[in-house]
C-alpha positions in Angstrom: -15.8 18.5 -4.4 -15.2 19.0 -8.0 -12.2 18.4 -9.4 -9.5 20.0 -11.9 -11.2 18.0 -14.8 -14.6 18.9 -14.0 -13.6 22.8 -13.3 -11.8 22.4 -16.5 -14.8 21.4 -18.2 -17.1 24.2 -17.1 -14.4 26.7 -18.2 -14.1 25.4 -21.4 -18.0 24.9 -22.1 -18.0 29.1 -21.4 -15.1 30.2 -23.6 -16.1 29.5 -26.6 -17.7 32.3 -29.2 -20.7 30.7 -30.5 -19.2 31.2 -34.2 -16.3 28.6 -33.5 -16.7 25.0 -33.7 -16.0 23.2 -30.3 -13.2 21.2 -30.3 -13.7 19.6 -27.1 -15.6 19.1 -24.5 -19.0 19.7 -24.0 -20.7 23.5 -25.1 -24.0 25.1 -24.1 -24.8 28.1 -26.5 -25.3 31.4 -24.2 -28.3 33.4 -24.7 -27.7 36.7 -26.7 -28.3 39.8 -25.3 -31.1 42.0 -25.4 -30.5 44.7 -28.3 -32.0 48.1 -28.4 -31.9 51.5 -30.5 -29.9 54.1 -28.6 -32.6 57.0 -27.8 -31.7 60.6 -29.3 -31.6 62.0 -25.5 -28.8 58.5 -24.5 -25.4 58.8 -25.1 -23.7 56.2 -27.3 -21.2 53.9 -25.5 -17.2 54.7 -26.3 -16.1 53.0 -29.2 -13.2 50.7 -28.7 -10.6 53.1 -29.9 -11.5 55.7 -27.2 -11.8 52.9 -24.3 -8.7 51.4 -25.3 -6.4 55.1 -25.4 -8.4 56.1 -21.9 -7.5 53.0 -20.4 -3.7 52.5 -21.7 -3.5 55.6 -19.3 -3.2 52.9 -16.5 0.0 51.0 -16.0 -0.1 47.4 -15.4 2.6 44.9 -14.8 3.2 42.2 -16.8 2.9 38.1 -16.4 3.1 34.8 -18.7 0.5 32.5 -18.0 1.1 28.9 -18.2 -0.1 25.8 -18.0 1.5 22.2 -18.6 1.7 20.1 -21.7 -0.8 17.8 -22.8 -0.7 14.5 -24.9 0.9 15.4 -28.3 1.0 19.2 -27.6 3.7 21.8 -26.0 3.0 23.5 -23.0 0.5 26.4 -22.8 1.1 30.1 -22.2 0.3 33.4 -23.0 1.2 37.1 -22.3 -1.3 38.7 -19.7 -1.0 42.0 -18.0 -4.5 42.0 -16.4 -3.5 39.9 -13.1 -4.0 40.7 -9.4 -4.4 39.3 -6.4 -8.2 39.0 -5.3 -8.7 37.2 -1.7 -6.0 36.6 1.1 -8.7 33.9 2.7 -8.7 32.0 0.9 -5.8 32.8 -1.1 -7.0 33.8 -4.3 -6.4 35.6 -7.7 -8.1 36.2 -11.0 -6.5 37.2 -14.5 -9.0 38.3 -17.6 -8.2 36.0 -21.1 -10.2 37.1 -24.6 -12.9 35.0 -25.5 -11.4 34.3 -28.8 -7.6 33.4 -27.3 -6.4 30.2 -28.9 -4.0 29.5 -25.9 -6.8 29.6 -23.2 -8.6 26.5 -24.1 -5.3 24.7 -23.7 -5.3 25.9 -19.7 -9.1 25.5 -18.9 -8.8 21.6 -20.1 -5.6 21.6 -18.1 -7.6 23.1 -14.7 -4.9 24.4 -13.5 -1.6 27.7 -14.3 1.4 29.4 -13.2 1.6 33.0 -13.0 5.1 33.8 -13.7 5.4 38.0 -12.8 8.1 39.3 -15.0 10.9 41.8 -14.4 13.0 44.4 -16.0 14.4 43.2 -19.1 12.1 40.9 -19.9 10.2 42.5 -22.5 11.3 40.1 -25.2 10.0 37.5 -23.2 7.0 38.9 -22.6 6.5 39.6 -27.1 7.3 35.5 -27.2 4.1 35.0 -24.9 1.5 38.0 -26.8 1.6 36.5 -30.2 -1.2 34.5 -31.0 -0.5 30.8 -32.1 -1.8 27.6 -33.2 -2.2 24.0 -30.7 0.7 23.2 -31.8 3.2 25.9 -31.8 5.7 26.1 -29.0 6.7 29.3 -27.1 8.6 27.7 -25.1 11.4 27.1 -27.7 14.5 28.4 -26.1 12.5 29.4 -22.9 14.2 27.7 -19.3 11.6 26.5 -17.4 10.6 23.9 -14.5 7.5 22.5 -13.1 5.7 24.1 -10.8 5.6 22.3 -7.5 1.7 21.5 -6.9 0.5 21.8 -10.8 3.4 20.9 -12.7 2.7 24.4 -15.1 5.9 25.8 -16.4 7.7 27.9 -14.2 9.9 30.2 -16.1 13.9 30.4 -15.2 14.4 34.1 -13.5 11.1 35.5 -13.2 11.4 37.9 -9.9 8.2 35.7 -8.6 5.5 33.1 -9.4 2.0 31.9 -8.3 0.6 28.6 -9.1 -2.9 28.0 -8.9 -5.4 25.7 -9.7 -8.6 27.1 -11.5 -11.5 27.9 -8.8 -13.9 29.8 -11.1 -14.5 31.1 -14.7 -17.3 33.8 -15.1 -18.4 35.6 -18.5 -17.7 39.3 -18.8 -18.3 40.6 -22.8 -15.6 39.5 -24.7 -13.4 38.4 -22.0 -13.5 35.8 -19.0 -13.0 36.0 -15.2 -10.4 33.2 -14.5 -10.0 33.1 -10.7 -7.5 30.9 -9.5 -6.6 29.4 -6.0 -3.2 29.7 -5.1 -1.3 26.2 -3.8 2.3 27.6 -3.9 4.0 30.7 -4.7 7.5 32.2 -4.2 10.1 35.1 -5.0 13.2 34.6 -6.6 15.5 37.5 -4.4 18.3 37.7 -7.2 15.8 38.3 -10.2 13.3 40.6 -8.4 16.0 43.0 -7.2 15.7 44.8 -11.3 12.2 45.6 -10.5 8.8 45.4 -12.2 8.0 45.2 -16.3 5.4 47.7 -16.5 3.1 48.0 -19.4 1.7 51.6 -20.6 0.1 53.2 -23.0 0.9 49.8 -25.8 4.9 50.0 -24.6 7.3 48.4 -21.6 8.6 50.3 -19.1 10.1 50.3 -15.7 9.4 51.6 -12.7 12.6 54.3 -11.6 11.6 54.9 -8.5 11.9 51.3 -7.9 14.4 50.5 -4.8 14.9 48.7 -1.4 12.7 51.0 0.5 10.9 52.1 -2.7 12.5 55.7 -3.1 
């Protein structure tokens, strides 16, 4: 069976864009697609501007994706509000990272991350995680954390719950990556998820008011 190194390495040989210089690991090129003229009688596809106002319309909630330190460098992790559970057998999940993220590199080398699911209130935390940084800035500054206890990713202090996985497949979508992940060991923190969710809609944080112990 493969392991997290050679899972790692696959994921990292399919992240790059082909206009960036590899800085490690091994890269294949992928093919470009096909181009065409659009016919008079076809209709254009949406311009990014249009997709991205239709789609804010759907609320998301909100996790920091982490992964643990390597040699020389600070942990790994980045603001991500497109995860979701995918299989219960086996227990699996799958979050989408830009090709062009500086921070995902860092977690494909390290095969393995910890979903941490964030709550009310923790927008701030959550703008710590979206901004984009170099290898060796640390988001973590300030930031109470432990290792998770299969992968050793950062689990964040007072998240309301957290899933940590090692990578089990990478696939190419346009501009973005499939990262499904396996899950080894998750959990709920009861005090912290009592707030509720951190929603995300329409580019702004919200929460969910309906949100209670029976969910009215």
């Amino acid at each position: 069976m493969m392991g997290h190194a050679g899972m790692a390495a696959i994921a990292v040989r399919r992240l790059r864009p082909t206009d960036r210089p590899a800085t490690a690991g091994p890269f294949t090129p992928q093919a470009r697609p096909r181009l065409r003229a659009v016919r008079a009688d076809e209709r254009p596809p949406p311009a990014p501007e249009e997709f991205r106002n239709v789609l804010g319309h759907f609320a998301s909630g909100v996790t920091v994706i982490t992964a643990p330190a390597a040699e020389g460098e600070p942990p790994a992790g980045f603001a991500c509000q497109s995860f979701s559970s995918l299989s219960l057998d086996p227990p699996l999940v799958v979050f989408m990272v830009a090709r062009t993220s500086t921070t995902w590199p860092r977690i494909a080398r390290a095969g393995v991350f910890c979903a941490n699911i964030l709550g009310s209130g923790q927008g701030p935390l959550c703008r710590g995680f979206a901004v984009r940084s170099s290898q060796t800035a640390d988001k973590f500054t300030g930031v109470r954390y432990e290792g998770a206890p299969v992968t050793g990713s950062p689990r964040i202090e007072d998240v309301p719950a957290w899933v940590d996985c090692t990578i089990h497949a990478v696939h190419t979508a346009g501009d973005h990556l499939i990262v499904v992940g396996r899950v080894e060991a998750l959990g709920v923190d009861e005090s912290a998820a009592g707030a509720g969710p951190l929603l995300f809609h329409r580019g702004t944080f919200g929460t969910f008011d309906g949100f209670g112990p029976h969910g009215d």
